[in-house]
N, C-alpha and C positions, 0 to 999 in steps of 0.2 A: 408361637405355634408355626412351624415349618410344613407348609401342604407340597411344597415341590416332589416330595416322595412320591403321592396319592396321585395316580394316572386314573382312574374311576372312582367318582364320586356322586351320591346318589341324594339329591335333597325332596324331601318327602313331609307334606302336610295333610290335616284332614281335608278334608273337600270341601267343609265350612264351618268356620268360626266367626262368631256375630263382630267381634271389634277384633282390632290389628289383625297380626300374622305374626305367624308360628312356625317356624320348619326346623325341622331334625338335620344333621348331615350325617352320613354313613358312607364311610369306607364303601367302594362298591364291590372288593373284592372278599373284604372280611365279614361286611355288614355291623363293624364297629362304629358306633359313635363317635364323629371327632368334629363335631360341633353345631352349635345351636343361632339361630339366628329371629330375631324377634323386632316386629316392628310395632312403637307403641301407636294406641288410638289417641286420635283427640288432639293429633299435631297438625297445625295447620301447616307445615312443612313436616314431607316424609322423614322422618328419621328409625333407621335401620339399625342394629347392631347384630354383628356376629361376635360370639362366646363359643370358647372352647365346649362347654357342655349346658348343660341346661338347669345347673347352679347359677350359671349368669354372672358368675364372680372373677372370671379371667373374660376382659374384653380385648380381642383380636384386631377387629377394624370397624369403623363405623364409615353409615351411608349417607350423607343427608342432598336433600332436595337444593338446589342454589336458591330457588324463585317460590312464592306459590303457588302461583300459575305461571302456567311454562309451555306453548305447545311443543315448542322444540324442548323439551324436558333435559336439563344438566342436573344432573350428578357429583358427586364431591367425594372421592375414597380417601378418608382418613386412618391411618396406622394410630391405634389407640396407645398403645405403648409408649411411643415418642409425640405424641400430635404433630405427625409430619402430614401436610398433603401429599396424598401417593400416585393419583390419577384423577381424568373424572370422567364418566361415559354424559354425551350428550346424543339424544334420539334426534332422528332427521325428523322432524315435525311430520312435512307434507309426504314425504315418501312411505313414513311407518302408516302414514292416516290411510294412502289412497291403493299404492303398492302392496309393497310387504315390508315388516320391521326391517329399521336398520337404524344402529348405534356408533357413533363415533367414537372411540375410546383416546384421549390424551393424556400427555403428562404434565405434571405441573406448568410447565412452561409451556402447554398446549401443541405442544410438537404431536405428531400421530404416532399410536404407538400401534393402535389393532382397530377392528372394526367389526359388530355382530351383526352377522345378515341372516333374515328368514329363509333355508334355504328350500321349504315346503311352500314354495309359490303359486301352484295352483291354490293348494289348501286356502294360503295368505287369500287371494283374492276373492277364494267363495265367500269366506267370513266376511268378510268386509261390502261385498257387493250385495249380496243374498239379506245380510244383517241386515238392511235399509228397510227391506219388502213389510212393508206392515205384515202383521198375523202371519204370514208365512216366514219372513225372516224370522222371528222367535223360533217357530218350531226349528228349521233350521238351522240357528245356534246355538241351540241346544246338541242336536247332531253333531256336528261338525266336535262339539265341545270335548268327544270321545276318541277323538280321530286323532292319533300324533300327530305333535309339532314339531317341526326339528330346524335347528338354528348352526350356523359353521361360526366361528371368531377366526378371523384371521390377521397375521401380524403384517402392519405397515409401514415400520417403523425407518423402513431402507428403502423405500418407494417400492416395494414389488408386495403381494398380495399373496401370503404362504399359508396353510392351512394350519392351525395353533391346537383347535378342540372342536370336539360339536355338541351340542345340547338336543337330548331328545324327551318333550314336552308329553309324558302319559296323564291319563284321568281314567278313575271309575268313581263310581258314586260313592265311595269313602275314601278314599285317597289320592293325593297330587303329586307326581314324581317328577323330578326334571331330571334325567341322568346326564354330568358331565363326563365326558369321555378325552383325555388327553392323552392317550396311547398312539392315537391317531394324527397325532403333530407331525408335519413334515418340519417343523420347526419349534425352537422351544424357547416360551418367554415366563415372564412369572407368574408364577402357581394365582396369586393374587387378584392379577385380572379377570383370569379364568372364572374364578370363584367369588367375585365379585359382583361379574356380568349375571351367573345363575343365579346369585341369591337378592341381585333386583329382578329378572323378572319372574322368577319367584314370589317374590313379594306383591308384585305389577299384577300375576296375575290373580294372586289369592284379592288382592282387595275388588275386582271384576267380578271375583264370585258373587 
């Protein structure tokens, strides 16, 4: 499956599902289906896969955890077709925990290829400081929980820092949208990372619910 065509793409869950995760992917201009991604329960290591649909019978790439516990959390993108390793995104521990998200993205040989940063930084910091407040942080994360999020990936693969995509993080009380948006490249890298990045934290956030 070739996504380098697809410049919007829209991945969409319910709001809550008791065990794993589940998300649709949709064309964001057609609103067609072009793939499904599911993550099963009961792994003590996250493992992820995206499928072209939701027969589950063509697997595209899978996700899994390096560790089982991980604060700085790696990642491992495997190409299901060849089992090649393709990349692997690893989260800054202390920066995602205190700041705001951020993801290191490499390639096999750990070279920098891109990087996801939270680019909704106030938003980042209420969640996370407000979250502490006994009784009032709840209510408060609940709020906040309606409020977009929105993320940029950028390519670093040349030492300089170019804008690739951005992700923008919707909720209502039955649905979960992440829309990736790569029309917005002032540079162009593979469909794969893009799409990568959305459908773990996608996944990252359906298991928080």
């Amino acid at each position: 499956m070739d996504y380098s065509s697809y410049k919007q793409l829209e991945f969409r869950r319910k709001f809550f599902k008791l065990f794993g995760a589940e998300i649709a992917v949709f064309d964001g201009t057609t609103d067609a289906t072009i793939g499904f991604i599911k993550m099963k329960a009961w792994k003590l290591k996250e493992d992820i896969r995206l499928f072209r649909d939701s027969t589950q019978q063509q697997e595209i790439m899978a996700i899994h955890a390096r560790n089982i516990i991980d604060f700085g959390a790696t990642y491992d993108v495997i190409d299901s077709a060849s089992g090649t390793a393709l990349f692997s995104l690893r989260r800054s521990g202390i920066r995602s925990t205190f700041v705001r998200g951020h993801w290191v993205i490499q390639d096999s040989r750990e070279a920098p290829l891109a990087e996801i940063l939270e680019t909704s930084s106030a938003l980042a910091l209420a969640r996370r400081y407000f979250g502490i407040i006994p009784y009032v942080g709840g209510i408060l994360d609940l709020a906040f929980a309606f409020v977009p999020q929105t993320f940029a990936i950028y390519h670093t693969a040349d030492g300089s820092s170019q804008l690739a995509a951005t992700i923008t993080h919707r909720k209502n009380p039955f649905i979960v949208k992440m829309q990736l948006d790569r029309s917005v490249a002032k540079v162009e890298i593979d469909a794969r990372i893009s799409i990568a990045a959305t459908a773990l934290l996608s996944v990252i956030d359906a298991t928080k619910s």
